[in-house]
KESEVO-526456 format. One record per residue (C-alpha): residue number from 1; x, z, y; residue in three letters. Coordinates in pm, whole numbers. Layout:
<pts>
> NUM, X, Z, Y, ALA
...
</pts>
This chain:
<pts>
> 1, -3486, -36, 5365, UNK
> 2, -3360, 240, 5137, UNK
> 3, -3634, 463, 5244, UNK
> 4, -3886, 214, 5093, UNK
> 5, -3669, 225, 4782, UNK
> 6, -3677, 578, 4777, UNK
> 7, -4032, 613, 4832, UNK
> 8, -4092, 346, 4573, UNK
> 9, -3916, 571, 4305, UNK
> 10, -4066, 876, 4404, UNK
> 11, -4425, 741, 4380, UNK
> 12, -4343, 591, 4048, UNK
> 13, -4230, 866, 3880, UNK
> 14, -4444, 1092, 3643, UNK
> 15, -4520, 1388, 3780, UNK
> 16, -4312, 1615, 3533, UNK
> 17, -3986, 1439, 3685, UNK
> 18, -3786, 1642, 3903, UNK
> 19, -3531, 1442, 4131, UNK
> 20, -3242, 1630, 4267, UNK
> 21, -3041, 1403, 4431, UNK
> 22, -2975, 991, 4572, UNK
> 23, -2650, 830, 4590, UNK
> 24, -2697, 487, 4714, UNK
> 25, -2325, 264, 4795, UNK
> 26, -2446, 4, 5099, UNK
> 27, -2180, -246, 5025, UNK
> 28, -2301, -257, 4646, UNK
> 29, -2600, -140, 4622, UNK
> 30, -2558, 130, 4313, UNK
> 31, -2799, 406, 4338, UNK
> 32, -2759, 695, 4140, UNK
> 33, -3061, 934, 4070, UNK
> 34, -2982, 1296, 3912, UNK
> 35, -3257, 1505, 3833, UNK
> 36, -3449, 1712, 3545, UNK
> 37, -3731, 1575, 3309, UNK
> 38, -3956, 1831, 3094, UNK
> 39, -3904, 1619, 2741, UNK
> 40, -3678, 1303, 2658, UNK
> 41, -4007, 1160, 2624, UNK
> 42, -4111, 1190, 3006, UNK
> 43, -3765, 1062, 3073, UNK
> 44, -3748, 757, 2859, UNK
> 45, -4087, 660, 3037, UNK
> 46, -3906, 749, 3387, UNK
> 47, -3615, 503, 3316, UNK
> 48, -3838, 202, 3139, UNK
> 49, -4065, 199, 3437, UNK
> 50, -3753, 179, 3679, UNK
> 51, -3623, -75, 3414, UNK
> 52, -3912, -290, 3396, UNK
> 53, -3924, -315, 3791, UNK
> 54, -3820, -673, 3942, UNK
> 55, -3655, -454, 4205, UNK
> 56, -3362, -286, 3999, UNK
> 57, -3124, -433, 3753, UNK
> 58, -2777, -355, 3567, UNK
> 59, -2893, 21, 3421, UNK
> 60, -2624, 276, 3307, UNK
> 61, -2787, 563, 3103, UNK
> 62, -2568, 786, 2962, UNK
> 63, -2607, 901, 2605, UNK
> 64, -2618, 1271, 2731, UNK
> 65, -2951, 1181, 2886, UNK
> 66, -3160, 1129, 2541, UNK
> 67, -2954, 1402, 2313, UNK
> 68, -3195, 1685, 2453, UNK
> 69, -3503, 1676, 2341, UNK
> 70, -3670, 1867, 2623, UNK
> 71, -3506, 2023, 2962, UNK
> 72, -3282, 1712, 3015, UNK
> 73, -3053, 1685, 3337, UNK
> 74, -3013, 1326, 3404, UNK
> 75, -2836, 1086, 3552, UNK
> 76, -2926, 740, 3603, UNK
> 77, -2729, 429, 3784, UNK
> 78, -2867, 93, 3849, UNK
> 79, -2790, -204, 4136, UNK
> 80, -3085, -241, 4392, UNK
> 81, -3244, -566, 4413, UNK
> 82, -3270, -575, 4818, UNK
> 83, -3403, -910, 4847, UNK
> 84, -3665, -827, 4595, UNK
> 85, -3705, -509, 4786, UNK
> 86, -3721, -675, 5135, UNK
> 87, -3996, -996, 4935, UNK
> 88, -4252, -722, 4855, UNK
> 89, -4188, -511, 5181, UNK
> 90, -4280, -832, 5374, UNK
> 91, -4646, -899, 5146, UNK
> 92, -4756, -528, 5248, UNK
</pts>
């Protein structure tokens, strides 16, 4: 299920997003996306749409990741709703 998750984020991003890496913990379901965004703009729209998703919850945004007003590197953590996840999966 974490490649739907993955895919999910990926085909929600806008396009000036770069992600660099995943972390994802199994037993508690933290993901951690790093990556580069053009302008804190671009960004802030990257994390609200994650944010405003049913299928992720309990955000940790660093302050680092809005100082910048362009070339950020960011990090963002957040818990995975699987059951959410797994809902929607099955309606496809």
């Amino acid at each position: 299920h974490w490649t739907n998750i993955i895919v999910f984020i990926i085909n929600n991003k806008p396009s000036p997003i770069v992600i660099e890496s995943f972390s994802i913990d199994d037993q508690t379901k933290k993901m951690t996306i790093k990556g580069k965004a053009d302008t804190r703009d671009t960004f802030l729209e990257f994390k609200d749409s994650l944010e405003n998703s049913d299928y992720f919850r309990d955000f940790n945004s660093p302050l680092s990741n809005i100082i910048n007003p362009i070339n950020i590197d960011f990090s963002l953590e957040f818990i995975v709703n699987t059951l959410e996840m797994e809902n929607a999966n099955s309606r496809i």
